[in-house]
C-alpha positions as CSV (number, residue, x, y, z in Angstrom):
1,X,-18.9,-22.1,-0.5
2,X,-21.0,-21.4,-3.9
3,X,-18.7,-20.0,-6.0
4,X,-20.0,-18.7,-9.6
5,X,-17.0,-20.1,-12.2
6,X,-17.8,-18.0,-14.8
7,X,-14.4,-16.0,-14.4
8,X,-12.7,-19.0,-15.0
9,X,-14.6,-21.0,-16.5
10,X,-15.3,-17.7,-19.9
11,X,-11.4,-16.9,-19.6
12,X,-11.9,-16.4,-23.0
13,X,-14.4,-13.2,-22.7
14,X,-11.3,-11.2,-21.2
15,X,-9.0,-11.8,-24.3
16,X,-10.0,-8.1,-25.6
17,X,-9.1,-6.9,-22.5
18,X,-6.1,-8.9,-21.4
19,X,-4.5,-8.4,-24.8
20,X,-5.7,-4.3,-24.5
21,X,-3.5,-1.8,-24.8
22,X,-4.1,1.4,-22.1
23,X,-6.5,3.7,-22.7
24,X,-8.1,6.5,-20.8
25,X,-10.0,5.3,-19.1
26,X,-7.7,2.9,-17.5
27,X,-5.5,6.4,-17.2
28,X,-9.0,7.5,-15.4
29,X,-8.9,4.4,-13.1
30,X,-5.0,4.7,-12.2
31,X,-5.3,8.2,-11.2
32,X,-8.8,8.0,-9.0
33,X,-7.0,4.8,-7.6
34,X,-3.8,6.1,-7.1
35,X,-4.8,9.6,-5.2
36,X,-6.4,7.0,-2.2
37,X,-2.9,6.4,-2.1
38,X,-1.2,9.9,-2.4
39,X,-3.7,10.3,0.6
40,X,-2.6,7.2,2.7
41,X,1.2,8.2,2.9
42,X,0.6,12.1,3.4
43,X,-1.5,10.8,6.5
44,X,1.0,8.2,7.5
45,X,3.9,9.5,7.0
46,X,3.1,13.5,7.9
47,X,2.9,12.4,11.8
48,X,6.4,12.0,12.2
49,X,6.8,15.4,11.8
50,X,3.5,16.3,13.8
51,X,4.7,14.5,17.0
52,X,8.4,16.6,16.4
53,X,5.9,19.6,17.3
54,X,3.6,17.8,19.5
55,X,6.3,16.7,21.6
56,X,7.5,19.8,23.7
57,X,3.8,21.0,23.6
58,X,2.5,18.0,25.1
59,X,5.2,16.7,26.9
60,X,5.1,13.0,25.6
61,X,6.8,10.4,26.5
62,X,8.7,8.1,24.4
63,X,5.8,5.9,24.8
64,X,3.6,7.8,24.0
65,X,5.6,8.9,20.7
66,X,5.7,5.4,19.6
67,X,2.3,4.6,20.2
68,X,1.1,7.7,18.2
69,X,3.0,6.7,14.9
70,X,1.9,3.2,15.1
71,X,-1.4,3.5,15.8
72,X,-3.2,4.2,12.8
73,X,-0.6,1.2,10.7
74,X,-2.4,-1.2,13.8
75,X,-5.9,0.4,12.5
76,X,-5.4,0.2,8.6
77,X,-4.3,-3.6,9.3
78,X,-7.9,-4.2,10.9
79,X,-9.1,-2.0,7.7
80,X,-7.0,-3.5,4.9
81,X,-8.8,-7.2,6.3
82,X,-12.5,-6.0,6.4
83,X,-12.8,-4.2,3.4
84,X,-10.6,-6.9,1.7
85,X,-13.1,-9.5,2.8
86,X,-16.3,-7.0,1.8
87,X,-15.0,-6.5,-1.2
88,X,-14.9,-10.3,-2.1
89,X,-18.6,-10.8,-0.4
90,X,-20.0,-7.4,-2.2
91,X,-18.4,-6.4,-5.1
92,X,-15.9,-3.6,-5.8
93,X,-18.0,-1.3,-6.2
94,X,-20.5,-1.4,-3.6
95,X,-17.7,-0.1,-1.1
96,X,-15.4,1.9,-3.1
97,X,-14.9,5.3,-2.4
98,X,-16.7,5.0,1.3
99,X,-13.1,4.1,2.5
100,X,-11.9,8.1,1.9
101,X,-15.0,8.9,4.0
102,X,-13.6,6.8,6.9
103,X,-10.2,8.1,6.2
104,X,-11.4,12.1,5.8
105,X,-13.5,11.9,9.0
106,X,-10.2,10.7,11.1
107,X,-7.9,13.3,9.4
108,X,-10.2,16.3,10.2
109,X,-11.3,15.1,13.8
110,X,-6.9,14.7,14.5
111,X,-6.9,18.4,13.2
112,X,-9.3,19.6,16.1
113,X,-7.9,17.2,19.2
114,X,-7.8,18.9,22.4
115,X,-5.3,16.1,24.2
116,X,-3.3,13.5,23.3
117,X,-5.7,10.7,23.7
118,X,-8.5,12.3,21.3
119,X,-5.9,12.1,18.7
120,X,-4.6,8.7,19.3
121,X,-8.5,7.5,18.1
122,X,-8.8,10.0,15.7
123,X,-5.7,8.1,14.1
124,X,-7.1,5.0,14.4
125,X,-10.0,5.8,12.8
126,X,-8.0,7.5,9.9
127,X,-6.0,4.2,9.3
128,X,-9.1,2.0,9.2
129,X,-9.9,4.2,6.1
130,X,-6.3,4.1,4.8
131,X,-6.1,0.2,5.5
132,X,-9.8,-0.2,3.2
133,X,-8.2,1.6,0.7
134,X,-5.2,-1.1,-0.2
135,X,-7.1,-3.9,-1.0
136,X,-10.6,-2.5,-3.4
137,X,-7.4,0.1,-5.3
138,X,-4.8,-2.5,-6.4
139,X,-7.9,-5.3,-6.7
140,X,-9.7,-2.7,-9.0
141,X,-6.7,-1.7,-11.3
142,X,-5.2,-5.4,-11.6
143,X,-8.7,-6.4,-13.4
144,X,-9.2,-3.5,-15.5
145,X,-5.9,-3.6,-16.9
146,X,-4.2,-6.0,-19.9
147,X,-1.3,-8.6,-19.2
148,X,1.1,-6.8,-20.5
149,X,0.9,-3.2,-18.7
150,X,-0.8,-4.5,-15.9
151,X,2.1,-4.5,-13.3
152,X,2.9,-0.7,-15.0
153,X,-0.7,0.5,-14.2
154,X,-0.9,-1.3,-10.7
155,X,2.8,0.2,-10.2
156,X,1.6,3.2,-10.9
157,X,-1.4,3.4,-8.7
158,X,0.9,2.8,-5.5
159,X,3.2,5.1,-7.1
160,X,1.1,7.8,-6.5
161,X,2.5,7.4,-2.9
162,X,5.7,8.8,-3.8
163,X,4.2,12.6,-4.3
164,X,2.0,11.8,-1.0
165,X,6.3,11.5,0.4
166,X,6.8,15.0,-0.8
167,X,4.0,16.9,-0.4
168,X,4.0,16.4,3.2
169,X,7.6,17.3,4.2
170,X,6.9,20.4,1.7
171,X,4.0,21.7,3.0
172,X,5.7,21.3,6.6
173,X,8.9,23.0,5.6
174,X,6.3,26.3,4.2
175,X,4.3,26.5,7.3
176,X,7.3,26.0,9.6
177,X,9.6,29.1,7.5
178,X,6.2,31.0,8.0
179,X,6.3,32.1,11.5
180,X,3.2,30.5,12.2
181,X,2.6,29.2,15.6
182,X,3.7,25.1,16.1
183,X,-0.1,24.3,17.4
184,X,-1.4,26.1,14.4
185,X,0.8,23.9,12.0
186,X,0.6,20.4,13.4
187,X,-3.3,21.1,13.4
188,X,-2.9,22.2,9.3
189,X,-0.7,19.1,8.6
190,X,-3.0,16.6,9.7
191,X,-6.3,18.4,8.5
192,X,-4.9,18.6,5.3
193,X,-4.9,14.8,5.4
194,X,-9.0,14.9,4.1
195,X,-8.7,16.8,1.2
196,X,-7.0,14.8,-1.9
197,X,-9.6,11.7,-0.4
198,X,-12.7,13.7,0.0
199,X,-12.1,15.3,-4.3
200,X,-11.6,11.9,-5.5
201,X,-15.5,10.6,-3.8
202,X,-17.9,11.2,-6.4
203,X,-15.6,9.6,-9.4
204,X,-14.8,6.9,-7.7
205,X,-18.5,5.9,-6.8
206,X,-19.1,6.2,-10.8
207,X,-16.5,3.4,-11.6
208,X,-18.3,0.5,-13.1
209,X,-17.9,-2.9,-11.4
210,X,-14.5,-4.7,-12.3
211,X,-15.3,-7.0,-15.8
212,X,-13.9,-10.1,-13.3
213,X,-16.0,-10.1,-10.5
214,X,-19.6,-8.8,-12.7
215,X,-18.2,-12.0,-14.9
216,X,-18.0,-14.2,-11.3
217,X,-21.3,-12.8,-10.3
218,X,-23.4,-13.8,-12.9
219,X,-24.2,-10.3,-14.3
220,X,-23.0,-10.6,-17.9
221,X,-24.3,-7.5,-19.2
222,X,-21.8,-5.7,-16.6
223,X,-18.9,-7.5,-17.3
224,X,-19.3,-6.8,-21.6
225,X,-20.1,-3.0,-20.8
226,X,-16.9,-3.0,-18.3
227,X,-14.5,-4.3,-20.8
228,X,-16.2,-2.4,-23.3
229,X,-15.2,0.8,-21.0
230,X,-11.9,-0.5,-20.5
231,X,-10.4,-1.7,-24.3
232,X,-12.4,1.4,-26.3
233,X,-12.1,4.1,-23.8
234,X,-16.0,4.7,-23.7
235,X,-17.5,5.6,-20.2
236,X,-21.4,4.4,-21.1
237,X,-23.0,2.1,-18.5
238,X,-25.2,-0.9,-19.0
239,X,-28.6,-0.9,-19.9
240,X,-28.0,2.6,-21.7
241,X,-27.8,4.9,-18.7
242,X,-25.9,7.6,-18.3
243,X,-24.8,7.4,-14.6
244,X,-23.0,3.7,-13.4
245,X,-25.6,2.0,-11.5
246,X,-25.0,-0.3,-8.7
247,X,-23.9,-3.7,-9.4
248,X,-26.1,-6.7,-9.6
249,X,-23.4,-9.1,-9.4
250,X,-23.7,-11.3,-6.3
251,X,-21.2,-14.1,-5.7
252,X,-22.8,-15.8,-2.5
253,X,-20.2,-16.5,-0.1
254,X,-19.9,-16.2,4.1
255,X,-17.5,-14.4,5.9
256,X,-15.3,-17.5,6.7
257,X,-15.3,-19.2,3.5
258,X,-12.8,-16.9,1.4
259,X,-10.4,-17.6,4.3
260,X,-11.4,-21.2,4.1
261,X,-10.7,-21.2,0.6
262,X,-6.7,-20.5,1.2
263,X,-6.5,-23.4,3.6
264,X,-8.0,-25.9,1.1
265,X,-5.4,-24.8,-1.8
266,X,-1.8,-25.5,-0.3
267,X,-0.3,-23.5,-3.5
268,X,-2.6,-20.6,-2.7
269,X,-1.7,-20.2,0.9
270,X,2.0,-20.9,0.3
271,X,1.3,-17.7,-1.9
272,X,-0.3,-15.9,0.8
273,X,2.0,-16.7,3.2
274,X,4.6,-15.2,1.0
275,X,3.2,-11.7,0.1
276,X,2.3,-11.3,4.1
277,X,5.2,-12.2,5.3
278,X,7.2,-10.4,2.6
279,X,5.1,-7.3,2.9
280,X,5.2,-7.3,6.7
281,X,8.9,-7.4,6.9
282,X,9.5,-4.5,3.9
283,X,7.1,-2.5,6.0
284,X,8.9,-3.1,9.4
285,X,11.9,-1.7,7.9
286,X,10.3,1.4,5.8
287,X,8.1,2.7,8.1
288,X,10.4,1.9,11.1
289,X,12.8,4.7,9.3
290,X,10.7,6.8,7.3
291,X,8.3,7.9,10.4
292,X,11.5,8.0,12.7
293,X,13.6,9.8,10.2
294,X,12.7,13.2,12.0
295,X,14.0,11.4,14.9
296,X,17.5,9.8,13.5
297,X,18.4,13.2,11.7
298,X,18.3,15.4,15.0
299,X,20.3,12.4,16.8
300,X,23.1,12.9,13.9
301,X,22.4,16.4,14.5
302,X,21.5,17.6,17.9
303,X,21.8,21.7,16.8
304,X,19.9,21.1,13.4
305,X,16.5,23.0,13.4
306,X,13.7,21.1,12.8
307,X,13.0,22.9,9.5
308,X,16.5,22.0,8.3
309,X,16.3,18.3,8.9
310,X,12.7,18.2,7.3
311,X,14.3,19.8,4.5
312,X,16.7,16.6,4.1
313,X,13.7,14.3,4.5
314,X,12.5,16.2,1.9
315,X,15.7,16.0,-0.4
316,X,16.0,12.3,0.5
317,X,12.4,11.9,-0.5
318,X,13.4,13.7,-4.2
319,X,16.3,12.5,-5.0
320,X,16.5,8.9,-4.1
321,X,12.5,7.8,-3.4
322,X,10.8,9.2,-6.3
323,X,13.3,8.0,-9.0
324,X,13.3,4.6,-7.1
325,X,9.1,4.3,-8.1
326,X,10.2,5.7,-11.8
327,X,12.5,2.8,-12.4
328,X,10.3,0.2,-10.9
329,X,7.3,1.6,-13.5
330,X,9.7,1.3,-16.3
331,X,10.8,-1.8,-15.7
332,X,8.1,-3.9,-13.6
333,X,6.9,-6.0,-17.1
334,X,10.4,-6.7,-18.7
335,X,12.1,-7.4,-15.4
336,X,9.5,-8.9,-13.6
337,X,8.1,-8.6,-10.0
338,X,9.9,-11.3,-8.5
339,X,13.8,-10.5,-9.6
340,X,12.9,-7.1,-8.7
341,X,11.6,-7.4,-5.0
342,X,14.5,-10.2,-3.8
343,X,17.2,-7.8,-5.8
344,X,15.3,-4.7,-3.6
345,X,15.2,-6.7,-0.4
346,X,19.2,-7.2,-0.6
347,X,20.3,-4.0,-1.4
348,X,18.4,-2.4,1.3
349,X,19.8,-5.2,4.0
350,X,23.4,-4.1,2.8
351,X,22.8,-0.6,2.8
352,X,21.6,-0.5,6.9
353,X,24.0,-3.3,7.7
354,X,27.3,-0.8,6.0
355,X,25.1,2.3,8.0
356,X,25.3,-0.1,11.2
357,X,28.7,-1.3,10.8
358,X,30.8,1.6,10.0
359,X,31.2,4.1,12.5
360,X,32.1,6.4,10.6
361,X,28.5,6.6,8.3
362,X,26.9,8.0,11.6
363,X,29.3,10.3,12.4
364,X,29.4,12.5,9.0
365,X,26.1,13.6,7.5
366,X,27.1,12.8,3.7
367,X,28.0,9.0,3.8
368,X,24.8,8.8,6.1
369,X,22.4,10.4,3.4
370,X,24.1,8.8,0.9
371,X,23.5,5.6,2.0
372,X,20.0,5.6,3.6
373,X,19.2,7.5,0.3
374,X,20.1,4.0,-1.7
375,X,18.1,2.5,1.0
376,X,15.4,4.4,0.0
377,X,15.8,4.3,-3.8
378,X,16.0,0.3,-3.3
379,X,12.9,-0.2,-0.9
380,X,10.4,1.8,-3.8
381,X,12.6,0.0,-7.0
382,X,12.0,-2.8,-5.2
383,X,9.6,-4.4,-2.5
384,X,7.8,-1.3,-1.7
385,X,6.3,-1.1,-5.4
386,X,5.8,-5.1,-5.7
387,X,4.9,-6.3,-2.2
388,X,1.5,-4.2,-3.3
389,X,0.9,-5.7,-6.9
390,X,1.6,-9.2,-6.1
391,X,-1.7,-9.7,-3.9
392,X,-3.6,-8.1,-6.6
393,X,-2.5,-10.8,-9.9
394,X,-1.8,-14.1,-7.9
395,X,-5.3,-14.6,-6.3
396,X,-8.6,-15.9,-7.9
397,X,-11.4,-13.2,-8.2
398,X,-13.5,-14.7,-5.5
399,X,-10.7,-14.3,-2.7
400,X,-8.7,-11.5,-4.4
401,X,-9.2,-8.4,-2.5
402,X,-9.5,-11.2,1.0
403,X,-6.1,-12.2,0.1
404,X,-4.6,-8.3,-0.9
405,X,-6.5,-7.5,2.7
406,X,-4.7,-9.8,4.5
407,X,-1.2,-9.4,2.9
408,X,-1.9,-5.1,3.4
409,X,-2.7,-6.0,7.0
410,X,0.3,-8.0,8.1
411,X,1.9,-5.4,6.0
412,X,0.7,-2.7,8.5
413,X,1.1,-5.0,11.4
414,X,5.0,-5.1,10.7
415,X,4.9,-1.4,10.2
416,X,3.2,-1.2,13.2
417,X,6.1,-2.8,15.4
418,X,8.7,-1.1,13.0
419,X,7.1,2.9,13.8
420,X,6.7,1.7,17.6
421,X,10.2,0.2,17.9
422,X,12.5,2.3,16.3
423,X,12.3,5.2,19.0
424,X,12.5,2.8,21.6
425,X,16.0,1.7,19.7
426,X,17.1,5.1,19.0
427,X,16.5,6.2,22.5
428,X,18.5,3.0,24.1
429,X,22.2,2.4,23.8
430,X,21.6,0.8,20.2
431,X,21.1,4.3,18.7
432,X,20.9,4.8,14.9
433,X,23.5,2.1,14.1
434,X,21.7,-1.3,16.2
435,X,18.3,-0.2,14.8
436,X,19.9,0.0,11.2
437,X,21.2,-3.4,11.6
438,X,17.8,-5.4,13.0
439,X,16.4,-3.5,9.9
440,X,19.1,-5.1,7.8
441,X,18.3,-8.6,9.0
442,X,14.2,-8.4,8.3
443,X,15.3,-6.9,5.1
444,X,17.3,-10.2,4.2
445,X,14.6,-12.0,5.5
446,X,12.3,-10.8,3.2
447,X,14.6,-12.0,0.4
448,X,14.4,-15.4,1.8
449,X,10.6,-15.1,1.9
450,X,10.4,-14.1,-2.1
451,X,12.8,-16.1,-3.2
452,X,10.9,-19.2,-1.8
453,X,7.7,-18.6,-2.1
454,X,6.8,-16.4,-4.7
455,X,5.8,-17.1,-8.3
456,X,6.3,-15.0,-11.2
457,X,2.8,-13.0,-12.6
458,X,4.6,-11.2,-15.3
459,X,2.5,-11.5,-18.4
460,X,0.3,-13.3,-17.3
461,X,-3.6,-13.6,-17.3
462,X,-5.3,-13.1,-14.0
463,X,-7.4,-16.1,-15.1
464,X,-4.0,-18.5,-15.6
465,X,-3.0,-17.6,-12.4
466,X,-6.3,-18.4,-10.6
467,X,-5.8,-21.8,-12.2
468,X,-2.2,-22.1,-11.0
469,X,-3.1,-21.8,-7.7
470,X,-5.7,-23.6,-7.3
471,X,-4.4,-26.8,-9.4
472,X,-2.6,-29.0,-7.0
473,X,-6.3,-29.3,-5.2
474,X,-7.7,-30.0,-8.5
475,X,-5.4,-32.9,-8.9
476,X,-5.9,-34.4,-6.0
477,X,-9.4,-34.5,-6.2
478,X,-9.2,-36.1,-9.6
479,X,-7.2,-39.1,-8.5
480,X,-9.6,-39.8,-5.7
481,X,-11.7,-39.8,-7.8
C-alpha cells in the first residue's frame, strides 16, 4: 500500500489546531455532524413503537417482530463498513452528506409500505444510510477538533442521539392522544425519519476536507485553509473561492489494504479488536432493551395503554438518559474514556443482574424504573458515549474511518442479535428477568474487553496515537534490519 506520510511525518502543522480552543465553526461541524445522529436513533429506535401498532394490524408473528427491529442495525453494519472504507480510499468529503440521502430515501419509502415485506427492505435500506453515517461523523469531528476538547466535541456529536431518544417517544405520545387512526401514525413516525437528514444535505456537502487526511493526501493548500477554518473560525476555501470545492487529496490505496494494514500492526488490531468487541456487546444490551422496552413495560403491565407506557419510555428517556450524555460531556477529558466506559459497563451489569435477581423488581413498577433508569443513565455516562469516540482518536488517518466502520458495524451486528433476541426471551419462560440477566453478563464482558485492551486517548494528539499503534511493527522492522 502507498501511503502519503505527511500526516505523520508534519505532526507539527496541526500544533495550532491540536492546541485550539473551540470555535464556531467546530460548533458548526458538531451540530451538522451530530443531527446524522439525532436522525439515526429517531429511525432506530421509533420502530419499537411502530411494530406495537403494526402488530394487531398486520398480524405478525414474533418472528416477524424481531426480524423488523433488527433489520436495519444488520443493514447499518454492512453501511458503517463501506462507507468506513470509502472514506479512507476517497476522502471525507467526497461522500459526506450522500449517506442522509440513502437514509431519507429508506425512511420515506417505510412511510408508504403496503405489506410487511416492503417495509422490511425499506429498513434495510434506511440503516445502510444510518450505518455510513457513524464512521465519516465521528472521523470528521475527531480531526477538526484540539486535544483537549476533542472527546467533548466527539461526545457531543453522538450526543445529539439523546434528543433523537425523545423526540420520537414524544411525537408518538401526540399523535397517539390525537385520535388519529393507528395506520395513519405508524406511517407519520417513520416518514418523519427523512426530515432532520434531508435539512442538514447542503451544509454538510460545503464542509472542507478534514486538515488530516488533505495533509495525508498531498494537498497542502487544503490542509492550511482547513485548519485555518478550524482555529480562526473563518469559513473561506482554498484558492479564494467562495463555495468549498471538492477535494484534491488522493491517498492511493485498494480496497483490501486498510484492512491489511490492521493485520500487519499487532497493537492496532488488539485496538480494533477492543472497540468491536466492546461496542458489539454495549449495543447487544442497549438496543436489546431500548427497542423492546415497549415490549417489557406492557409485560409488567398487561392493562397499561400503549400511550401510557410510551409515556414512561419517554420519562425514562428524560430523566435518566439524557443526564447520563450530560455527565459524560462534562467529564469525558478530565476522567478519561477508558475509566469511564469499564466504570459504565459494571454498573449496567449490576443494575440488570439486581432487575434479574429480585423478584420483587418485576413485580412493582417503581423499583423496576428505578433501576433500568440507572441502567440507562450508566449505558450513555458510560460505553454508549465512548464506544463511539474511541474508533475515531486511536487509528491512523489512512485507516481511520476503516477502523470506526468496522467497530460501528460489529456494533450494529450485536445490536442486531440483541433487538432480534430479546422478544424471543420475553416471550419464553425467561421473561423480563432471564433476558435482564444474559444482558448483565455481555455487559460485564465488555468490562473485561476495555479493561484489557483499550488504551487511554485522553489528551492526546491524533498524530501520537497513529505512532503508538503502529510502533511495535516499526521496531521490529528496525532490528531486522
Amino acid at each position: 500500500m502507498s501511503v502519503n506520510g505527511g500526516a505523520a511525518g508534519a505532526a507539527g502543522q496541526f500544533d495550532a489546531l491540536d492546541d485550539s480552543k473551540v470555535t464556531k465553526f467546530q460548533w458548526k461541524i458538531m451540530f451538522v455532524s451530530g443531527m446524522g445522529f439525532f436522525t439515526d436513533a429517531y429511525d432506530l429506535f421509533v420502530i419499537g413503537i411502530v411494530v406495537a401498532l403494526l402488530k394487531p394490524e398486520w398480524g405478525l408473528s414474533t418472528n416477524q417482530v424481531s426480524l423488523l427491529n433488527s433489520v436495519t442495525l444488520a443493514a447499518s453494519a454492512l453501511g458503517a463498513i463501506v462507507f468506513g472504507r470509502i472514506a479512507d480510499m476517497l476522502g471525507r468529503k467526497k461522500i459526506y452528506g450522500y449517506e442522509v440521502l440513502i437514509l431519507a430515501i429508506g425512511a420515506i419509502a417505510s412511510a408508504f409500505a403496503p405489506n410487511y415485506w416492503f417495509l422490511l427492505v425499506c429498513r434495510a435500506v434506511l440503516g445502510i444510510g444510518i450505518g455510513g453515517d457513524y464512521p465519516v461523523s465521528a472521523t470528521i469531528m475527531s480531526e477538526y477538533s484540539g486535544k483537549k476538547p476533542r472527546g467533548r466535541m466527539v461526545g457531543l456529536v453522538f450526543a445529539m442521539q439523546g434528543a433523537g431518544l425523545l423526540v420520537g417517544p414524544l411525537l408518538a405520545s401526540l399523535l397517539l392522544a390525537s385520535g388519529l387512526a393507528d395506520d395513519t401514525i405508524w406511517r407519520i413516525l417513520l416518514g418523519f425519519g427523512a426530515i432532520p437528514g434531508l435539512a442538514v444535505f447542503y451544509l454538510r456537502r460545503q464542509i472542507h476536507e478534514t486538515p488530516r487526511f488533505a495533509a495525508a493526501g498531498g494537498a497542502s493548500d487544503e490542509a492550511e485553509a482547513a485548519i485555518k477554518a478550524a482555529t480562526s473560525g473563518s469559513v473561506s476555501s482554498p484558492r479564494g473561492k467562495k463555495t468549498v470545492a471538492e477535494s484534491s487529496a488522493k491517498v492511493p490505496q485498494s480496497a483490501a489494504d486498510g484492512f491489511k494494514m490492521f493485520l500487519r500492526h499487532r497493537t492496532m488490531l488488539l485496538w480494533l479488536i477492543g472497540t468491536a468487541s466492546a461496542w458489539a456487546l454495549l449495543d447487544f444490551c442497549y438496543y436489546g432493551n431500548s427497542i423492546s422496552t415497549p415490549e417489557i413495560l406492557a409485560l409488567l403491565n398487561p392493562k397499561a395503554s400503549l400511550l401510557h407506557n410510551t409515556l414512561i419510555q419517554l420519562a425514562i428517556f428524560a430523566i435518566f438518559a439524557v443526564p447520563g450524555y450530560i455527565v459524560a460531556i462534562l467529564l469525558l477529558d478530565k476522567t478519561g474514556r477508558r475509566r469511564i466506559q469499564w466504570f459504565g459497563f459494571g454498573m449496567m451489569a449490576l443494575m440488570f443482574l439486581l432487575i434479574g435477581l429480585i423478584p420483587a423488581v418485576t413485580q412493582n413498577a417503581l423499583p423496576f424504573i428505578l433501576l433500568y433508569g440507572i441502567s440507562y443513565f450508566f449505558t450513555e455516562f458510560g460505553p454508549n458515549t465512548t464506544t463511539f469516540i474511541y474508533p475515531a482518536e486511536i487509528f491512523p488517518v489512512e485507516v481511520r474511518t476503516t477502523g470506526h466502520g468496522i467497530s460501528a458495524g460489529a456494533g450494529k451486528m450485536g445490536a442486531f442479535a440483541g433487538a432480534f433476541l430479546f422478544p424471543d426471551m420475553l416471550a419464553s419462560s425467561w421473561g423480563v428477568r432471564g433476558a435482564e440477566i444474559v444482558a448483565a453478563v455481555v455487559a460485564a464482558a465488555g468490562l473485561l474487553i476495555t479493561v484489557a485492551l483499550l488504551p487511554e486517548p485522553r489528551g492526546r494528539s491524533l498524530e501520537d496515537l497513529a505512532e503508538e499503534a503502529k510502533a511495535p511493527a516499526r521496531r521490529e522492522l528496525e532490528h531486522a534490519a
